[in-house]
Structure formats: C-alpha cells, structure tokens
Backbone as CSV, one residue per row, in Angstrom:
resi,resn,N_x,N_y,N_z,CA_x,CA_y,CA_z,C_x,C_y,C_z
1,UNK,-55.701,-11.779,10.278,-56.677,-11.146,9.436,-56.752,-11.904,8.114
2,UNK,-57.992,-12.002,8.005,-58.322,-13.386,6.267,-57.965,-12.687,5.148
3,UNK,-57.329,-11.264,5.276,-56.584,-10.673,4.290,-55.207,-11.241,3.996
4,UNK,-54.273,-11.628,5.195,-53.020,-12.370,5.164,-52.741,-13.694,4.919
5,UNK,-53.829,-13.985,4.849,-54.093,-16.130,5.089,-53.632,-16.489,3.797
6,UNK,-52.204,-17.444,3.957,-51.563,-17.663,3.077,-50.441,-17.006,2.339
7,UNK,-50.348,-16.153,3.009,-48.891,-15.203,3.132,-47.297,-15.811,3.469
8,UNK,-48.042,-16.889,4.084,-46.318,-17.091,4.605,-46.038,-16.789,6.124
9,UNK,-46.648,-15.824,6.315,-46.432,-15.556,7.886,-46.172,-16.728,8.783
10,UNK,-47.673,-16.883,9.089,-47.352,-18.426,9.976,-46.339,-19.044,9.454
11,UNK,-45.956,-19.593,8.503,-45.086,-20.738,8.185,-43.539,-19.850,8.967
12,UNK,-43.543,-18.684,8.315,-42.179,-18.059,9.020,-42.192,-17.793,10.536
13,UNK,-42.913,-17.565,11.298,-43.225,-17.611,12.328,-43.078,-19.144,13.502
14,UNK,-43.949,-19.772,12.900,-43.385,-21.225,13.242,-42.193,-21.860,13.133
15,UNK,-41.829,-21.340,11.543,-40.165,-21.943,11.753,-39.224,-21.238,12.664
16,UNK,-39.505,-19.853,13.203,-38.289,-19.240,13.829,-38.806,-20.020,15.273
17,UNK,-39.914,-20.236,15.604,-40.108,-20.759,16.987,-39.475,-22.248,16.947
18,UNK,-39.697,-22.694,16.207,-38.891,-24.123,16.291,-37.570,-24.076,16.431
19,UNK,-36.518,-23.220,15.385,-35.412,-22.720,15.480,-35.129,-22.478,17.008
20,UNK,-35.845,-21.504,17.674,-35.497,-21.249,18.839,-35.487,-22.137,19.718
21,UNK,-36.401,-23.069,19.568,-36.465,-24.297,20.768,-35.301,-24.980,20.052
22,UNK,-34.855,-24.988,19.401,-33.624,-25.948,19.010,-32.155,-25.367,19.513
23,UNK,-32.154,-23.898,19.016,-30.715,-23.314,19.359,-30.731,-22.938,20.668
24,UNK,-31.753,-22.055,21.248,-31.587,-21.512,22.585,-32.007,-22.592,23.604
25,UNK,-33.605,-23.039,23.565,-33.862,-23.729,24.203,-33.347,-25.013,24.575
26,UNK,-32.604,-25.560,23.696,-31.957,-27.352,22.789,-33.004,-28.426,23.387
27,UNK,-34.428,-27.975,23.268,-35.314,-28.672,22.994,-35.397,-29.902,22.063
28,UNK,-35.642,-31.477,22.319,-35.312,-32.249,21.001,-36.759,-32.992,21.019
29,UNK,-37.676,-32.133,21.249,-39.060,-32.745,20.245,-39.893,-31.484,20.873
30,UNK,-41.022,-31.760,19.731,-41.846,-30.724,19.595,-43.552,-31.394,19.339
31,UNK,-44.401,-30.596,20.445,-45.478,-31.544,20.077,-46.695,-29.978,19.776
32,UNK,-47.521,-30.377,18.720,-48.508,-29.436,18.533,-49.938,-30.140,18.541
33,UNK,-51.138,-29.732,19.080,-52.433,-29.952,19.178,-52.758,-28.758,18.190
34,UNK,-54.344,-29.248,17.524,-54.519,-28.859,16.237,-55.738,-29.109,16.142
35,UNK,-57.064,-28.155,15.874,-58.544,-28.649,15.885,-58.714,-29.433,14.490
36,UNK,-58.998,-30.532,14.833,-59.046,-31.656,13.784,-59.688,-30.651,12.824
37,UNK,-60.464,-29.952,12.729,-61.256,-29.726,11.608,-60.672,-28.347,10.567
38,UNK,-59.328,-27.671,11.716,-58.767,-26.789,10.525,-57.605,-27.428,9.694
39,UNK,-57.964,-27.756,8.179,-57.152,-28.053,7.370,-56.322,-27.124,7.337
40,UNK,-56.287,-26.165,7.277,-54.877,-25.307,6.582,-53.671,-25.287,7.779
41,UNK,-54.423,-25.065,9.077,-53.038,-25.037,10.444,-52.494,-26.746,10.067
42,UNK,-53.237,-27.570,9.768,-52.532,-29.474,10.002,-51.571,-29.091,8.733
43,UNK,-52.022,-29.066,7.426,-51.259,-28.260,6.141,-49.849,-27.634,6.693
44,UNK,-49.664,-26.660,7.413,-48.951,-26.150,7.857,-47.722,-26.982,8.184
45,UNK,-48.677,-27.201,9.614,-47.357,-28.374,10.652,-47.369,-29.084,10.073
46,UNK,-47.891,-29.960,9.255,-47.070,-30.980,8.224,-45.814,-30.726,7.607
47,UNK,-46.050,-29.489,6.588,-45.182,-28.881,6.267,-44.229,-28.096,6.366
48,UNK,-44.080,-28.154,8.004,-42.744,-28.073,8.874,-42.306,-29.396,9.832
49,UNK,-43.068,-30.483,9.019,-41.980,-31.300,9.238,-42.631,-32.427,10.465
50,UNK,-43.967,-31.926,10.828,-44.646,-32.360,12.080,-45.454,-33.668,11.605
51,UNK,-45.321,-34.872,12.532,-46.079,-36.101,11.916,-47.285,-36.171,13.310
52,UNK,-48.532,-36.437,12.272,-49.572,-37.167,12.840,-49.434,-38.239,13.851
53,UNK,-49.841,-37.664,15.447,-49.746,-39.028,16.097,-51.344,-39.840,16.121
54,UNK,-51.937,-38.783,16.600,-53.164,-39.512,17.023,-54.375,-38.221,17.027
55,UNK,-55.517,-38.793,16.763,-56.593,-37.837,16.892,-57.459,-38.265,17.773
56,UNK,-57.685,-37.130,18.845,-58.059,-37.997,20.345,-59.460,-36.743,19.855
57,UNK,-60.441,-37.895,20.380,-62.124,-37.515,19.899,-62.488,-36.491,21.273
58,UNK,-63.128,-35.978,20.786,-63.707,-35.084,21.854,-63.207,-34.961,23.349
59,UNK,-61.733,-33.873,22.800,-60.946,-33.296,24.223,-61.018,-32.211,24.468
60,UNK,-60.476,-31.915,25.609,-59.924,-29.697,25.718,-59.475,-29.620,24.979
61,UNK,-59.742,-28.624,24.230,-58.717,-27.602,23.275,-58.841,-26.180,23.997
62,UNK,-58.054,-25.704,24.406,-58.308,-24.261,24.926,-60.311,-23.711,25.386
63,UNK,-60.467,-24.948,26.285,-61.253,-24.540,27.084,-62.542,-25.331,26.099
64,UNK,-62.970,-25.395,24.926,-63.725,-26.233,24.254,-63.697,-27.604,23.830
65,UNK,-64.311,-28.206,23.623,-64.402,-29.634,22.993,-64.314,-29.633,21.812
66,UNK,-63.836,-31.008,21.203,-63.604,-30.957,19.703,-62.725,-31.791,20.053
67,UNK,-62.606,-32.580,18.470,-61.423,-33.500,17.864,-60.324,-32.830,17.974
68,UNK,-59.708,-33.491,18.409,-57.871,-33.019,18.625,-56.948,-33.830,17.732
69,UNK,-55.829,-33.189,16.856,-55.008,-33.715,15.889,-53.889,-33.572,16.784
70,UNK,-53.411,-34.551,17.187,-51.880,-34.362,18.316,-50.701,-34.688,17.263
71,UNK,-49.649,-33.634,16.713,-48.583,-34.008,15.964,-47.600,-33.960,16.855
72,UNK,-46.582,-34.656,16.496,-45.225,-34.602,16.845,-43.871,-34.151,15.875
73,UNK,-42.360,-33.093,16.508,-41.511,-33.643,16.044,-40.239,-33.008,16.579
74,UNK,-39.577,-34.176,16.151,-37.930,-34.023,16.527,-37.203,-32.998,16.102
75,UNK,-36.459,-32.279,16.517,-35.870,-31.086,16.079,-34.472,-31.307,16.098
C-alpha cells in the first residue's frame, strides 16, 4: 500500500529472506530480476548488497514483456 512505501518493510523483509537462504537454506548466491523501469525495487537490491549483471531488453517478467535488470549476489 503507497501509504507504506519507504517504511523499511521491504528492506527488512528481504534481508530476513536472504538470511534464511544463508542459515537454513546455505544457499551461496542469490539472483533477483527487476523491471528495469522501477527505480526504487533496483535502489533496494542494491542496497542489500545485490550487483547489476545485465539488462536483458524485452523478456518475461511474470508473464509480460519489458526490460529486465538481472542482479546478482553472494551470500
């Protein structure tokens, strides 16, 4: 809800999922797809740590087309 946006949530949310793929899962990389055009989710996974691999032009994203931001990272 665009009442919460920028709360923190996501960011806490994401970090406990990463956490989990690290302790329970012992997952050692992590990859996220990202609609090129929302700045604030890339903002985000940046800022947990996620690096830019590649932006693949007009792919699936959950059933639509669009620029895809493919990040990666090591946990």
């Amino acid at each position: 809800m665009r009442e919460h946006w920028g709360c923190g949530f996501a960011y806490e949310a994401v970090s406990a999922v990463i956490e989990h793929c690290k302790s329970t899962l012992n997952l050692k990389c992590l990859f996220a797809t990202i609609d090129n055009k929302n700045m604030e989710s890339k903002k985000l996974i940046e800022k947990l740590g996620f690096t830019l691999v590649a932006v693949l032009p007009e792919s699936n994203l959950l059933g639509r087309v669009t620029d895809v931001a493919y990040y990666f990272r090591i946990v």
